[in-house]
N, C-alpha and C positions, 0 to 999 in steps of 0.2 A: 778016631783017625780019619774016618770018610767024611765024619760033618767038618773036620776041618779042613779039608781039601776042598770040600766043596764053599765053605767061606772065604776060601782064595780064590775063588770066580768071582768076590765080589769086585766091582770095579773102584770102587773106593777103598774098599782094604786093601788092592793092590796098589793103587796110589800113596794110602799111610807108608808101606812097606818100602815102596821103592822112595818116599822122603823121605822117612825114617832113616833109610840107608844112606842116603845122600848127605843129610847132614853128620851122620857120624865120622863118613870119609872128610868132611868137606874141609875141614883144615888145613889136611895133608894134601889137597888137589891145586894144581897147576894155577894162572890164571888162563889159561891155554883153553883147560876143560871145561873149567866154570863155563867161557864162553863158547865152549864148542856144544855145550848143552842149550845154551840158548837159541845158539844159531839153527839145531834139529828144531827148536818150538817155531821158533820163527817160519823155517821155511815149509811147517806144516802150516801154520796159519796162513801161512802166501798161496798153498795149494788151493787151500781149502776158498779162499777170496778167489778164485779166478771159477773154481768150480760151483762159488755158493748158487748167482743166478741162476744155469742151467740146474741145479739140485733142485731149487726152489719151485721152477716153472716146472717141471716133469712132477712133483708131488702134489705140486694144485691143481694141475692139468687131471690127473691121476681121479682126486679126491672128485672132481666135478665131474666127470667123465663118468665113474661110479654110480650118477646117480640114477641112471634110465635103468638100471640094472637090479635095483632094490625099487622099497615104493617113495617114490618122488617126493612127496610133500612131509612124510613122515622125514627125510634123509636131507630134504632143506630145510625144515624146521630146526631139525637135532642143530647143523652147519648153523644157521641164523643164532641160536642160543647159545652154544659153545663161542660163536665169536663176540656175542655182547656179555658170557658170563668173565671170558679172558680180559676181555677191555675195562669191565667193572675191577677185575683185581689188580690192574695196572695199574689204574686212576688212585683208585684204594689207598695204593701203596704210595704212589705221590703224593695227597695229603698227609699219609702216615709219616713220608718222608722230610715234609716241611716241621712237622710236630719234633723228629728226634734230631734232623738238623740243627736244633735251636742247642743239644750237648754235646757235639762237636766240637774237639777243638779248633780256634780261631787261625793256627796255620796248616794248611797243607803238611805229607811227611816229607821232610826234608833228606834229599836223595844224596848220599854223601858219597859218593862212587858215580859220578853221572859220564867216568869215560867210560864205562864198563858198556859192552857192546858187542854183535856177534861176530864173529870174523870175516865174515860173507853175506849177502841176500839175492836172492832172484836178479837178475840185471833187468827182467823186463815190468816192465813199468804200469801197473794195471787204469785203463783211462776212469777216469769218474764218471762216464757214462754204463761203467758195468759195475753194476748193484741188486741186490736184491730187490729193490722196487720195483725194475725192470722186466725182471724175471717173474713177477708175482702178475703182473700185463699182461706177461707173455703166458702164464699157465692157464689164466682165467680166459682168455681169449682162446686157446689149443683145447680147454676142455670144454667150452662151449661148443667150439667145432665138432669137437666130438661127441658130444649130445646127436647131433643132429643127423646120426645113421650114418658117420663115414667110416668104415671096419676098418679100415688102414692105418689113420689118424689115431684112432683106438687102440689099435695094434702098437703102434709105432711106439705113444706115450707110455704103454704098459712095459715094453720091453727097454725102452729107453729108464723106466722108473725102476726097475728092475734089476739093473744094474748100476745104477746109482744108490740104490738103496744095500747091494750088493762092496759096494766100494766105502760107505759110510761104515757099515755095521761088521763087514767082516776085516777089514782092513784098519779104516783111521780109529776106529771104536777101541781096537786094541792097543792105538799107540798113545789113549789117552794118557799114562803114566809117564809116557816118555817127555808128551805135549805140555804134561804140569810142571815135571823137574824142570825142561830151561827155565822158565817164568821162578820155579822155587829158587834156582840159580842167582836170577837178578837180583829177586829180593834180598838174598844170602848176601851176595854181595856191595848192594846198596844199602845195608841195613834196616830194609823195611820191615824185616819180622818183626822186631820188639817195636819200633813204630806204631804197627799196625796193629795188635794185642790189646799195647795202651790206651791208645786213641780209639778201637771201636768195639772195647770191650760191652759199655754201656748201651750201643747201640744193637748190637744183637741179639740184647735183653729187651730191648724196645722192637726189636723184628719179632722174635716169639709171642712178645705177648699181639703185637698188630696181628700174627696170624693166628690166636688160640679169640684175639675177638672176633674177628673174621667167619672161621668157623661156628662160633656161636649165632653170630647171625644168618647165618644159611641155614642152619637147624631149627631157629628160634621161625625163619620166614617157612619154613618147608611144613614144620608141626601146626602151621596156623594160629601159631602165638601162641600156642598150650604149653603150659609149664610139664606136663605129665608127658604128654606127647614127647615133647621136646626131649627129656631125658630116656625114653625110651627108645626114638629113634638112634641118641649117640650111644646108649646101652649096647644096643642091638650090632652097631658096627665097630664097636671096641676090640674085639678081637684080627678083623680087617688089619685095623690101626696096628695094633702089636706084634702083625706080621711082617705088615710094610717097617714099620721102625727097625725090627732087626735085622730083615732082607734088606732094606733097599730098594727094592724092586718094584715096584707099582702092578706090573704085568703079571709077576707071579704069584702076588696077592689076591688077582681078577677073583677066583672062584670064592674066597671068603667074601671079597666086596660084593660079589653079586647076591651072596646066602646073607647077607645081613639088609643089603637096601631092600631084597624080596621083601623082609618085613618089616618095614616103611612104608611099602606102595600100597594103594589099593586094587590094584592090576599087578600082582607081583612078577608076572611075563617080562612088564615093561623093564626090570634091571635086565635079563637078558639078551636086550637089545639094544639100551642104550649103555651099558660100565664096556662092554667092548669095543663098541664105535669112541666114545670117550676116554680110558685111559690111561691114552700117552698124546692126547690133545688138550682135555681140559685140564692142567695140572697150575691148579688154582696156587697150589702151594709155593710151586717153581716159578710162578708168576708174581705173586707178591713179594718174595722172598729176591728174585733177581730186579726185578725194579726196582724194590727198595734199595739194595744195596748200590745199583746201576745211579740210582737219583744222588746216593750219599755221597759216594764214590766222588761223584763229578763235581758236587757242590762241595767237597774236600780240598779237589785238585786246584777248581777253576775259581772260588772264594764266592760263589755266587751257584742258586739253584740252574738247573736245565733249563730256558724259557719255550713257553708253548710252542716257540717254531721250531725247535727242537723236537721236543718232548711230542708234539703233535706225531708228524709224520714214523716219530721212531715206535710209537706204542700200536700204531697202524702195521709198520712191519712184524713187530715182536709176533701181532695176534693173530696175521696169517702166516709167520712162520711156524707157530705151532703147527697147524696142521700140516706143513710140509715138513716137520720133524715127528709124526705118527709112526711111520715104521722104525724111525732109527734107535734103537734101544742103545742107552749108553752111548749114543754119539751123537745127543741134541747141541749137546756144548759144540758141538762145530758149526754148528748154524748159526747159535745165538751169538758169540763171541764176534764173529768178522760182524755183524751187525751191530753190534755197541762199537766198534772200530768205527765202525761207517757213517753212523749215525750223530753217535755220543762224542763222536774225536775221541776214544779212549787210548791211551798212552799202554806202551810195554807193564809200565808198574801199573797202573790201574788196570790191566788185563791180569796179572800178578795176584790181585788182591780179592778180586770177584773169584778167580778158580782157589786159590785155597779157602776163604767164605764155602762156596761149593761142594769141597768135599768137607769142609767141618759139618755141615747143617745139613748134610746129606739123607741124615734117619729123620731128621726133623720133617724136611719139605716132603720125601715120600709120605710120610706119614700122612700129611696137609691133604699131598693130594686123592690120597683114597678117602679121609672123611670128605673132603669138599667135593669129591665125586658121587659118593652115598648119598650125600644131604640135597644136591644139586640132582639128583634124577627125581629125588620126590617134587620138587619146585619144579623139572621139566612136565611130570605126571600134570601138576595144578595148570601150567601154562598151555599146555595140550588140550587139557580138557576144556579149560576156559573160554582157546581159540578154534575147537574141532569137537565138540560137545559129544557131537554125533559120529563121529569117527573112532573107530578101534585103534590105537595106538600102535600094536604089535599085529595087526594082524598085515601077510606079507612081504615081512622087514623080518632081517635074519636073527 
């Protein structure tokens, strides 16, 4: 009775539950409802776009500001590597993208309901100078400042980050469920379920496997090309993996992912210090997995892939919004989402299609990301030692 209470905390079993429900009422429902449930997604997402900037700059701000506080070079190293390990699985997945694009089919889903619409939206009118890009200016520039010995500035970003972190996690984190039903609603009523099923069944058999080879390659680079090694290091974090799969949860996996990379390293301190600065930043998994589908997605809608001017500046924001989605457990999706709006031009239905993706693959990409976090500290351990031979990796770093 208590473990199943307690797997109704999961945030994606609440989201099955509450579609679940949705569709069995959904027959008998008005057209009134349908769209009075889109109109609540919508004008969370309208929130959330006007708050993303200042969200963003108060978490980088935050993140950088951090660093006189622990030891320096060890905490911009970690920062340096998480942001070219996130960029490599971006790219990753946009090759992988162009490979599984080629069994797509040749039309778009055809929206057969396109008056279907929410009854209302915010009147005011967000300018296209307020962006996340903006905001990522603006954090990097606030936590430089505060580098530099100003306690106030320090002050300021902490309690400003604080309550923005406060408003993500305890507030919109909850209304994920509510956030997914509108968007389940359009597609109900546009007919894109069965569309969607048909058309990208074969593709996220082609996601799986781009990220079981993925994985292979961070263990296969991390063991030093040892076939024995190699199977031992993924031996060793197999049970990590089995908790994350049935949790969910990345975070509360932490203490198995640390007990299994310890024996991986040759410094087994070093998992101690770096699976909890990494956890809910490097999430290799959430990264190949939303790109990819982000890349299909678009070259679905728009009959053509992303091109680099695109695709450039958008895999730039993706990889420092990670780290300004570090504390939000369960309510990264509100960061990433007004960003593929913003970037990708994503449409109502293609926002639609990426959140149910999301919660279907949800055991999958936790999973990703606790081995690609295991496999990835032994490859930080080699890169450490290669660039700081002589340095103690762990010693005055928490």
């Amino acid at each position: 009775m208590l473990y199943g209470l307690a797997f109704l905390k999961s945030r994606s079993m609440q989201v099955c539950l509450v579609v679940g429900l949705y569709l069995m009422c959904a027959p008998f429902l008005s057209m009134e409802m349908h769209q009075g449930l889109y109109t609540i997604s919508l004008l969370i997402k309208d929130v959330l776009l006007w708050m993303l900037p200042i969200t963003v700059s108060l978490f980088i701000a935050y993140a950088i500001s951090s660093f006189e506080k622990q030891a320096p070079l060890f905490i911009l190293f970690l920062f340096l590597f998480e942001a070219v390990s996130n960029s490599l699985s971006i790219w990753y997945a946009f090759g992988c993208g162009h490979v599984a694009g080629m069994y797509l089919p040749a039309s778009a889903p055809e929206i057969l309901n396109s008056a279907f619409g929410p009854l209302w939206r915010l009147p005011l009118t967000r300018p296209a100078w307020w962006g996340a890009d903006k905001g990522t200016f603006v954090g990097i520039f606030l936590g430089l400042l505060a580098i530099l010995k100003l306690p106030y500035l320090r002050q300021g970003i902490a309690v400003g980050k604080g309550v923005a972190e406060k408003i993500l996690t305890k507030l919109f984190s909850r209304l994920i469920p509510l956030f997914v039903l509108g968007f389940v609603a359009k597609m109900y009523k546009t007919r894109l379920f069965d569309q969607m099923f048909t058309q990208y069944a074969d593709v996220l058999l082609g996601l799986v496997l781009s990220l079981a080879v993925y994985m292979a390659l961070l263990f296969w680079v991390g063991s030093g090309f040892s076939l024995p090694i190699f199977f031992r290091h993924v031996k060793n974090l197999l049970p990590a993996a089995g908790i994350a799969f049935s949790s969910g949860c990345s975070l509360s996996t932490m203490p198995w992912t640390i007990q299994g990379t310890s024996k991986n390293l040759k410094n087994p301190d070093l998992a101690q210090a770096v699976i909890p600065a990494t956890t809910n930043i490097q999430q290799i998994g959430d990264c190949i997995a939303n790109a990819f589908l982000c890349f299909l997605i678009y070259l679905h809608f728009n009959g053509h892939p992303p091109p680099l001017s695109i695709w450039l500046p958008f895999s730039a924001v993706f990889v420092l919004a990670r780290f300004a989605t570090a504390a939000i457990i369960g309510g990264a999706i509100f960061i990433m989402l007004p960003i593929y709006e913003t970037y990708l031009h994503f449409t109502p239905e293609m926002i639609a299609i990426i959140l149910a993706f999301n919660v279907i693959l949800d055991p999958i990409i936790t999973c990703s990301n606790v081995m690609a976090n295991g496999a990835l500290c032994r490859i930080f351990e080699r890169a450490w030692c290669a660039v700081f031979p002589q340095i103690h990796p762990t010693r005055n770093t928490p």
